[in-house]
C-alpha positions, 0 to 999 in steps of 0.5 A: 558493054565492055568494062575497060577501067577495074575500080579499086576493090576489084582491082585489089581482088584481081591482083591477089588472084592473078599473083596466086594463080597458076595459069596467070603466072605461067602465062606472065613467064611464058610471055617475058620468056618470049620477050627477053631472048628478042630483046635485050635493049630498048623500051617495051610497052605493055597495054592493060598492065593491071598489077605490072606483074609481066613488065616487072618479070621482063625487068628482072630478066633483062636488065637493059630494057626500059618498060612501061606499063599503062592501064585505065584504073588509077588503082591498078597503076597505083599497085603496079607501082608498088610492086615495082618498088617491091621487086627494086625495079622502079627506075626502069619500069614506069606505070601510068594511067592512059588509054589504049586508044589515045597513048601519051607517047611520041611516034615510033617511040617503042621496040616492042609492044605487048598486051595479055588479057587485056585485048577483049576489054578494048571497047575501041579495038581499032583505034588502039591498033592504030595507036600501037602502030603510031607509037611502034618503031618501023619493022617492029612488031607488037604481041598481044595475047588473049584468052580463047573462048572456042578451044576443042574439047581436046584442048580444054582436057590438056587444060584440066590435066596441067592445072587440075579440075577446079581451076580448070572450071574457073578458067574455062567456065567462069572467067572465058565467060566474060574475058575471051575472043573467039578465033573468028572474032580476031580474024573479022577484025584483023579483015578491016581495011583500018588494019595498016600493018605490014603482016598481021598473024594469029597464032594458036597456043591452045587456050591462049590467041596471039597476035602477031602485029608488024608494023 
């Protein structure tokens, strides 16, 4: 069973953890890093916000784009917020609860859509990659990012070297356990004739899967 919505205690333990964690944060810059030399005007979606810490660094870094962020817990989008008006950018990043398979946005609406950790939480993935489609301009493209459960030992120890053994183990060991995809995984989904995007890529970045969607 698939755990789509974090209640409120869970959500305040993952957003403490996410903004003290290594990893998480270098992942969340590494993802803005991508996003703003591609775009610097326009609207953004991020599906799976949690505490909006990845739309809220796309916004410091690129003035002109508009965010939003939705996400299945009204207590993840309730600190989202918050952290928003923290960082002073909550006219141009807005959050919302909604579902991934069922979005509140008219068609062809967004420029880019991203998604981090989020994907292997979707218990209707193809519907959600339906609904991205809707709500995604022509030619435009959506990047979703997950953990992955089958890296090479060669990969995990480039993984212990950068950010030591213990959060390694936790990242490895502990959480891959329950939040990962496997790479076969990914490619038998993006195998199903539901699949209505233009080109469909999987690109490997050691720990972390990235699809690449154009619609």
């Amino acid at each position: 069973m698939k755990i789509e919505s974090i209640p409120a205690p869970g959500a305040r333990v993952y957003a403490l953890i996410a903004s003290k964690s290594p990893p998480l944060r270098d992942l969340c810059k590494a993802v803005a890093a991508e996003v703003t030399p591609t775009l610097t005007t326009g609207r953004v979606l991020d599906l799976g916000t949690g505490p909006g810490y990845l739309p809220i660094e796309i916004a410091a870094r690129a003035p002109g784009l508009e965010l939003e962020g939705i996400d299945l817990s009204p207590a993840m989008v309730k600190i989202a917020r918050k952290n928003a008006a923290k960082k002073g950018v909550a006219d141009r990043v807005r959050f919302q609860r909604a579902n991934a398979a069922d979005l509140p946005f008219e068609d062809d609406y967004f420029d880019l859509i991203i998604s981090t950790l989020s994907f292997h939480h979707w218990s209707r993935p193809l519907d959600c990659l339906t609904e991205i489609n809707r709500v995604l301009k022509a030619q435009h493209e959506a990047w979703i990012y997950d953990a992955r459960r089958d890296t090479t030992n060669e990969v995990n120890a480039e993984f212990r070297s950068e950010y030591g053994r213990f959060l390694a183990f936790l990242f490895l060991k502990l959480v891959r356990a329950h939040s990962s995809v496997t790479l076969r995984e990914i490619e038998a989904l993006l195998a199903s004739p539901e699949i209505i995007f233009s080109i469909t890529n999987v690109i490997d970045r050691g720990v972390i899967l990235k699809l690449q969607l154009v619609k």
